[in-house]
C-alpha positions in Angstrom: -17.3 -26.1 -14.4 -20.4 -24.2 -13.8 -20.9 -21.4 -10.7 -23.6 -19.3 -10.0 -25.5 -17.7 -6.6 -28.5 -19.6 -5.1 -29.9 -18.8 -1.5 -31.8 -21.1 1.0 -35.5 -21.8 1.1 -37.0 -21.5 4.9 -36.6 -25.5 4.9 -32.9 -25.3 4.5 -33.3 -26.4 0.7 -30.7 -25.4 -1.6 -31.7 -25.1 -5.0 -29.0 -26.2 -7.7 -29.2 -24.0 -10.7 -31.0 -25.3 -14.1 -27.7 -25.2 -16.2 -25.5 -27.0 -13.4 -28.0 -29.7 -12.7 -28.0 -30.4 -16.7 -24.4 -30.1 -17.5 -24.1 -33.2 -14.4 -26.9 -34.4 -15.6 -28.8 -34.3 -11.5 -32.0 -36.3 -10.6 -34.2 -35.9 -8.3 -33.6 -38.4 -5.3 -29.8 -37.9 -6.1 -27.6 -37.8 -2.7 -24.7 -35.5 -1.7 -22.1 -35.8 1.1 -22.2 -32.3 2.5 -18.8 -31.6 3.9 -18.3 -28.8 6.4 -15.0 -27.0 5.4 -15.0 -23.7 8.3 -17.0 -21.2 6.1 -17.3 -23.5 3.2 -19.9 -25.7 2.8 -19.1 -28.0 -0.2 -21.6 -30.7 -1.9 -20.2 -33.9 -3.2 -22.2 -36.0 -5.0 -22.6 -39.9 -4.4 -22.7 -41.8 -7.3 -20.9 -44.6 -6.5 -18.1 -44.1 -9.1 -15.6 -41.8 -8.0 -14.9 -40.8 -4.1 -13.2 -38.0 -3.2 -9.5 -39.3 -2.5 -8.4 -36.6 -0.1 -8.4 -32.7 0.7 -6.2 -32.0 -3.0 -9.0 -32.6 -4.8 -10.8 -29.8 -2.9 -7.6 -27.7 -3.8 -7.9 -28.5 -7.1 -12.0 -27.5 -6.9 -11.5 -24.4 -5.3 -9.0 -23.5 -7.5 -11.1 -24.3 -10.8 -14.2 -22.1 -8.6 -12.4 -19.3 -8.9 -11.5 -19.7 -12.6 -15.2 -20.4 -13.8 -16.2 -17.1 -11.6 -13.7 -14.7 -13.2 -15.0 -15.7 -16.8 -18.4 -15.3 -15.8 -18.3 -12.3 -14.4 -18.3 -13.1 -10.7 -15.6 -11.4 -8.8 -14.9 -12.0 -5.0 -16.7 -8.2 -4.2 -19.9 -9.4 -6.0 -19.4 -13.0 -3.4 -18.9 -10.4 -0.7 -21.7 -8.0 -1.8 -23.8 -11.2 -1.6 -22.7 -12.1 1.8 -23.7 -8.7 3.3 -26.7 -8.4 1.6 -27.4 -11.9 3.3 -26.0 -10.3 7.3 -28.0 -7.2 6.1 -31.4 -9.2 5.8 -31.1 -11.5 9.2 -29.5 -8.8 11.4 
């Protein structure tokens, strides 16, 4: 499971890193459910073969997030230096 930091263009476009859009292998044209989880915003791809069944499968995401960020180096302080940064900016 990939994870990495992107940002927002001034068009509200989210770019998908290189490596993750390979591993899954993305097209463009593909579509996402975008789910609104509080301060979570969570992308779920429509491909027509597997729906998400219910909120443990987010559980279960969330749960392998964290994993994939610890052996890559990304702690929760980095994700919260990020997040300031971001306040810091558009204050």
């Amino acid at each position: 499971m990939g994870i990495d930091i992107t940002r927002m263009t001034s068009k509200g476009q989210v770019v998908i890193p290189r490596d993750i859009r390979r591993d899954k292998r993305l097209r463009k044209g593909e579509k996402f459910v975008v789910y609104d989880m509080g301060e979570n915003i969570i992308l779920k791809r429509v491909d027509g073969l597997r729906k998400a069944k219910d909120i443990r499968e987010f559980d279960s995401i969330f749960s392998s997030l964290w994993k994939a960020a610890k052996a890559k180096g990304i702690t929760k302080a980095d994700i919260a230096s990020e997040i300031r940064a971001y306040r810091e900016e558009h204050a």
